[in-house]
C-alpha positions as CSV (number, residue, x, y, z in Angstrom):
1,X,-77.1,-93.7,205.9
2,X,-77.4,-97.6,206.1
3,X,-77.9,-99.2,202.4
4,X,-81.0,-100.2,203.1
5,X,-82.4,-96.7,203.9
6,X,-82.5,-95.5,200.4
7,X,-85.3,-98.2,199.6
8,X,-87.0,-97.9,202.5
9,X,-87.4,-93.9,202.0
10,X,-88.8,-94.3,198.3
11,X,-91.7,-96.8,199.6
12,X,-92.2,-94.6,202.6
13,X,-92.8,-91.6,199.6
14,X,-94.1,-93.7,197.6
15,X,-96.7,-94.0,200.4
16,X,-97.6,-90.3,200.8
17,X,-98.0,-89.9,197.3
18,X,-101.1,-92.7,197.1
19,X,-102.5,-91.1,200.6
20,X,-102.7,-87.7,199.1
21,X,-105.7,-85.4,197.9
22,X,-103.5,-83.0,196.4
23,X,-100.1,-82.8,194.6
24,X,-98.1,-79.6,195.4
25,X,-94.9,-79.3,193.3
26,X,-92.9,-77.1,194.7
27,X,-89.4,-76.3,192.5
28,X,-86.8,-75.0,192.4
29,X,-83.9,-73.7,189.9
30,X,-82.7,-77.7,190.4
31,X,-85.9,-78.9,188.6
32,X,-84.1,-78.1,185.3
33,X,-81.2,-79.4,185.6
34,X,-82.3,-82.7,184.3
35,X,-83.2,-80.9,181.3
36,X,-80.2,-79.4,181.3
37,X,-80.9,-75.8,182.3
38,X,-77.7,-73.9,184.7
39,X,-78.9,-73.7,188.1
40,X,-76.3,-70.5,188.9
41,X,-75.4,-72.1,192.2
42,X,-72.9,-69.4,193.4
43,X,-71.0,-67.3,191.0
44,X,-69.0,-69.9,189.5
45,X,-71.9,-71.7,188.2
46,X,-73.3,-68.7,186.8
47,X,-70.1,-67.7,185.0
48,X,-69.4,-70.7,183.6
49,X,-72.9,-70.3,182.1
50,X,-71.8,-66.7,181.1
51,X,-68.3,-66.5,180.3
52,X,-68.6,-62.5,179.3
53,X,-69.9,-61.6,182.6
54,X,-67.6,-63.9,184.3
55,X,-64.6,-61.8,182.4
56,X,-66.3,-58.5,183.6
57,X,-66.6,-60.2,187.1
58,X,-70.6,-59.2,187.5
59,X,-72.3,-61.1,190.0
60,X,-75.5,-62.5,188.9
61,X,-77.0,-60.4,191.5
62,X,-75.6,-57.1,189.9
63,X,-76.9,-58.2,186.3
64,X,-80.5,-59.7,187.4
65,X,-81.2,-56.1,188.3
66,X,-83.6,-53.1,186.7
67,X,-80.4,-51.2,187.7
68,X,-78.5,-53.0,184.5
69,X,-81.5,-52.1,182.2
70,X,-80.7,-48.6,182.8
71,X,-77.3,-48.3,182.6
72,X,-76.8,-51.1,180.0
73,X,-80.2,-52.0,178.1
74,X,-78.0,-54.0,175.4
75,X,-76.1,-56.4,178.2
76,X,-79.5,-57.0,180.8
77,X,-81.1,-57.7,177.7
78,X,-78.4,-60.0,176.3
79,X,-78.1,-62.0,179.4
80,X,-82.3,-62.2,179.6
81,X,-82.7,-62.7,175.8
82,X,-80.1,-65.9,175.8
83,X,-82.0,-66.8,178.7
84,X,-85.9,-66.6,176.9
85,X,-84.0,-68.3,174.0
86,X,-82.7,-71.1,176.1
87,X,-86.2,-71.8,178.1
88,X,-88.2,-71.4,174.4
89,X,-85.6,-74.4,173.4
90,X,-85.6,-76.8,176.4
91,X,-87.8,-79.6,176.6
92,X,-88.9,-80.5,180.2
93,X,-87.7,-83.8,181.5
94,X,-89.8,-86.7,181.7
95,X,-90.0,-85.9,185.7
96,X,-92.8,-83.1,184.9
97,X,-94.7,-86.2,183.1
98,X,-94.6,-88.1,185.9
99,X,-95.9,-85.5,188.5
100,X,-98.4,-84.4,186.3
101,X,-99.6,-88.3,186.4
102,X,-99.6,-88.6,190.2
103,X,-101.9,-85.2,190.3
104,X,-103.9,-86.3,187.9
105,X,-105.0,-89.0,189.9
106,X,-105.5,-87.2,193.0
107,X,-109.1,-86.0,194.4
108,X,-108.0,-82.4,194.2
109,X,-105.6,-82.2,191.0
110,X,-102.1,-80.5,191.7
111,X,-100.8,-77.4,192.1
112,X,-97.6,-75.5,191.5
113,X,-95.2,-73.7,193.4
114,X,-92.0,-72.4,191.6
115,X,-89.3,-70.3,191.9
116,X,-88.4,-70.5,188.1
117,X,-89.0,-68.4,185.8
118,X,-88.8,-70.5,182.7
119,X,-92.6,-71.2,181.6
120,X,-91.2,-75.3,181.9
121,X,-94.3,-76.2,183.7
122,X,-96.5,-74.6,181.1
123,X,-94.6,-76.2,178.1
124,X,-94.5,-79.6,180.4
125,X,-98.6,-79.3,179.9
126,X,-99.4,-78.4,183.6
127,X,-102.6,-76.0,183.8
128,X,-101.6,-72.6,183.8
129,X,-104.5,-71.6,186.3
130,X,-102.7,-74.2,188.5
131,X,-99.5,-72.9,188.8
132,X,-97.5,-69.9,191.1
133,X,-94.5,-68.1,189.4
134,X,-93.7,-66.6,193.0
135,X,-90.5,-64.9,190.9
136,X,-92.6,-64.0,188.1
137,X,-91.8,-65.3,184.6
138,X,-89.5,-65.1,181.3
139,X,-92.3,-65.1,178.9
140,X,-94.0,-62.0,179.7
141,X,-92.7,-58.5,180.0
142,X,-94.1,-55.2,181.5
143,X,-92.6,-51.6,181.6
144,X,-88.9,-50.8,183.0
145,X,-90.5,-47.0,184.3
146,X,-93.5,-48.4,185.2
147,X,-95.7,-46.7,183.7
148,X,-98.5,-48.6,184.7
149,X,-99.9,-52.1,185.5
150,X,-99.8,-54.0,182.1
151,X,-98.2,-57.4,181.6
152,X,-98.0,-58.7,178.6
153,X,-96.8,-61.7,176.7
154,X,-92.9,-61.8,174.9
155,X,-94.2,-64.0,172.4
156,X,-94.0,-61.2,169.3
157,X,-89.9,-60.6,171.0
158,X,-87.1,-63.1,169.3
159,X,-83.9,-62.3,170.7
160,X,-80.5,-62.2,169.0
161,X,-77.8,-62.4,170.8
162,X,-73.7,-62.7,170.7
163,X,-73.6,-65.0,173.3
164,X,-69.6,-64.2,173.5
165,X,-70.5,-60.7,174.5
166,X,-73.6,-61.5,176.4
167,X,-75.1,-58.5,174.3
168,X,-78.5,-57.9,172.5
169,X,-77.8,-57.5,168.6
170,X,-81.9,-56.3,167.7
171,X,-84.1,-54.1,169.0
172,X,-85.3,-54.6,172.3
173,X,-88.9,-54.6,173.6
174,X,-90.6,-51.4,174.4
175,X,-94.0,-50.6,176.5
176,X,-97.2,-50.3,174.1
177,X,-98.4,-47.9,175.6
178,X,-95.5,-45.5,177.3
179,X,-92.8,-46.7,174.3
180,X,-90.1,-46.8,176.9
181,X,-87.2,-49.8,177.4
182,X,-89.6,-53.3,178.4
183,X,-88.1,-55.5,181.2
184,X,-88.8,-59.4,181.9
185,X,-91.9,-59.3,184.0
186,X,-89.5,-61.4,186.8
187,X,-88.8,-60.1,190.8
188,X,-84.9,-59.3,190.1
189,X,-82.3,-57.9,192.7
190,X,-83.0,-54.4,194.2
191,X,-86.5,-54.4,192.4
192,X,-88.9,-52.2,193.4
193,X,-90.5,-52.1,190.6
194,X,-91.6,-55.6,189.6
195,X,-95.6,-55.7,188.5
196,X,-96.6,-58.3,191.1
197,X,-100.1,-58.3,190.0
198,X,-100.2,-61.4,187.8
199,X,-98.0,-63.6,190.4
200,X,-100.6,-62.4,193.0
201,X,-103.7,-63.7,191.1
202,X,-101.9,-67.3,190.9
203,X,-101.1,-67.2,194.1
204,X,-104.9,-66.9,195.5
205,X,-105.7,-69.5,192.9
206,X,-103.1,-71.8,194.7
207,X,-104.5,-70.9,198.0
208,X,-107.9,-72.1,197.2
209,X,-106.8,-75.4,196.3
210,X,-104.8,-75.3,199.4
211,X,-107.9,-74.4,201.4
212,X,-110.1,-77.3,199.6
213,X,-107.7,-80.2,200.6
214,X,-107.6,-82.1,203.3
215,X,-104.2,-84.3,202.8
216,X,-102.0,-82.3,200.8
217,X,-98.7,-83.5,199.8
218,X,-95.9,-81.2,199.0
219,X,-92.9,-82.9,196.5
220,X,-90.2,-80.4,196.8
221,X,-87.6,-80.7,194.0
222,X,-83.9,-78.6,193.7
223,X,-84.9,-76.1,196.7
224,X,-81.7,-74.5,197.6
225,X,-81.8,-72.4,200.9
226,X,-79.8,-69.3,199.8
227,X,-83.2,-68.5,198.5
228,X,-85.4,-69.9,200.4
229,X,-89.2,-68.8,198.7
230,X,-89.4,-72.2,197.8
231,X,-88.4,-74.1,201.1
232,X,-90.8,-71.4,203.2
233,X,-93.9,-72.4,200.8
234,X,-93.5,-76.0,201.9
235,X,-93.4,-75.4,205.4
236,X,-96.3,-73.2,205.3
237,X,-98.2,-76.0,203.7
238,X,-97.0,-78.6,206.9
239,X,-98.1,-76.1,209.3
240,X,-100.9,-75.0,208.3
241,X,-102.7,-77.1,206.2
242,X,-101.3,-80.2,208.4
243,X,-99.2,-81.5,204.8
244,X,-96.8,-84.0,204.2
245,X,-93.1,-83.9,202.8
246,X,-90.8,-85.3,200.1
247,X,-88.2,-83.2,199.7
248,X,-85.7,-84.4,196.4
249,X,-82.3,-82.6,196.8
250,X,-79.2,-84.2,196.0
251,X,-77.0,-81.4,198.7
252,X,-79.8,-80.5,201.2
253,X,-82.4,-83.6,201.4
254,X,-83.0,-83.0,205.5
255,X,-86.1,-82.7,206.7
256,X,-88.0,-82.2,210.0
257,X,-90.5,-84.6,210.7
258,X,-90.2,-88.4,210.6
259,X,-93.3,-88.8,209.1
260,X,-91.6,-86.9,206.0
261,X,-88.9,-88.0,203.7
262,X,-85.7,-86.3,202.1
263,X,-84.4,-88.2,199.4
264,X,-80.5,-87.1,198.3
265,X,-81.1,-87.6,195.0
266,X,-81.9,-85.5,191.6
267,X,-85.3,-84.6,190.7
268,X,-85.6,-87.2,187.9
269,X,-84.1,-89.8,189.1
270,X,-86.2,-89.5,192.7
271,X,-89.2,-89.0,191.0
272,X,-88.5,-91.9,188.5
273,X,-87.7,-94.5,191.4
274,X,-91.3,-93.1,193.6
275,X,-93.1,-94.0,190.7
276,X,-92.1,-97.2,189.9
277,X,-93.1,-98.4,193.1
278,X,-96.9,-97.0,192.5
């Protein structure tokens, strides 16, 4: 990439973002890592993160399952109540500020795609009516059987955990109204049993935004394509709603269009130079 491309690219986003009607976020696990939250990319990542699993060699695919609640309530719950812990401590980055801004400003508002499950846009002050868990989220649990369609908040659950063991030292949450073993109201590995129902309502809020907008402008931030819910949403959006394109990704910043712009960069520090140019 010639030296002079990298400027050139941030005016050219810097561009889409003061056409636009509407701000679509679109994030992935590397949104957080600004605010220094483990993005698990592969196994290594993830066992660094968890040193007792990484000892036991589990996959984070084999513990991010309803299967592991079954057969070991005390270590699913120990790797998911660390991980509630960790997301009720972080403090989003000043990147969330700064694309709250540029919605703000915008004919139609914002909107929120994510991948995470971590409740930052929420804490970051985004509307909640405005935003699509499309994995579900952390912060609210519903029944491991189930027993039926409830969701409810974890706010009453305060994990403790030996973090050297990865295990869950209190009592873990049970369904009100069944009193059986409570799961993380999150789409895991093998899961047929994830309560889509409150994911599905955000997701027809999104869509009516969508619908309402005639220049939409998707910002895609730490997208990975292993996973690629995040990376499909965005394309949907160019295709048929006839959006625009800055994709922030320091490994995979490619995109399709010329008219679109991939920035190799971290999500703070891509949004950070954008938005000193508007």
């Amino acid at each position: 990439m010639p030296e002079s491309a990298p400027s050139r690219l941030i005016e050219q986003a810097a561009g889409l973002v003061a056409d636009a009607d509407l701000l679509l976020v679109a994030a992935g696990a590397g949104m957080g890592v600004d605010s220094g939250l483990p993005d698990f990319r592969g196994d290594d990542g993830f066992w660094r993160a968890y040193p007792a699993l990484a000892r036991a060699h589990m996959a984070f695919t084999s513990v991010a399952s309803p299967d592991t609640f079954r057969a070991d309530p005390s270590l699913a719950w120990g790797f998911y109540g660390h991980r509630l812990k960790l997301y009720r401590d972080t403090a989003p980055h000043a990147g969330f500020a700064i694309l709250k801004a540029w919605g703000e400003r915008m004919d139609h508002g914002y909107g929120v795609f994510t991948s995470n499950v971590d409740g930052q846009f929420q804490r970051a002050g985004f509307d909640p009516q405005r935003i699509h868990e499309c994995h579900g989220s952390i912060h609210h649990l519903q029944c491991l059987t189930p027993c039926g369609g409830d969701i409810w908040r974890a706010d009453d659950f305060h994990p403790e955990v030996d973090n050297d063991a990865c295990r869950l030292l209190n009592a873990a949450p049970v369904c009100p109204r069944c009193g059986t073993l409570a799961r993380p109201n999150i789409l895991m590995f093998g899961d047929w049993g994830w309560n889509e129902r409150r994911s599905a309502l955000q997701e027809a809020r999104l869509d009516a935004l969508l619908r309402a907008a005639r220049r939409p402008l998707v910002v895609e931030l730490g997208a990975g394509v292993a996973i690629p819910s995040v990376r499909h949403f965005g394309q949907h959006v160019i295709q048929r709603h006839g959006g625009r394109m800055i994709r922030i990704n320091p490994r995979e910043p490619q995109v399709a269009a010329a008219r679109d712009v991939g920035l190799a960069m971290g999500a703070l520090a891509g949004l950070a130079a954008i938005d000193a140019l508007l």
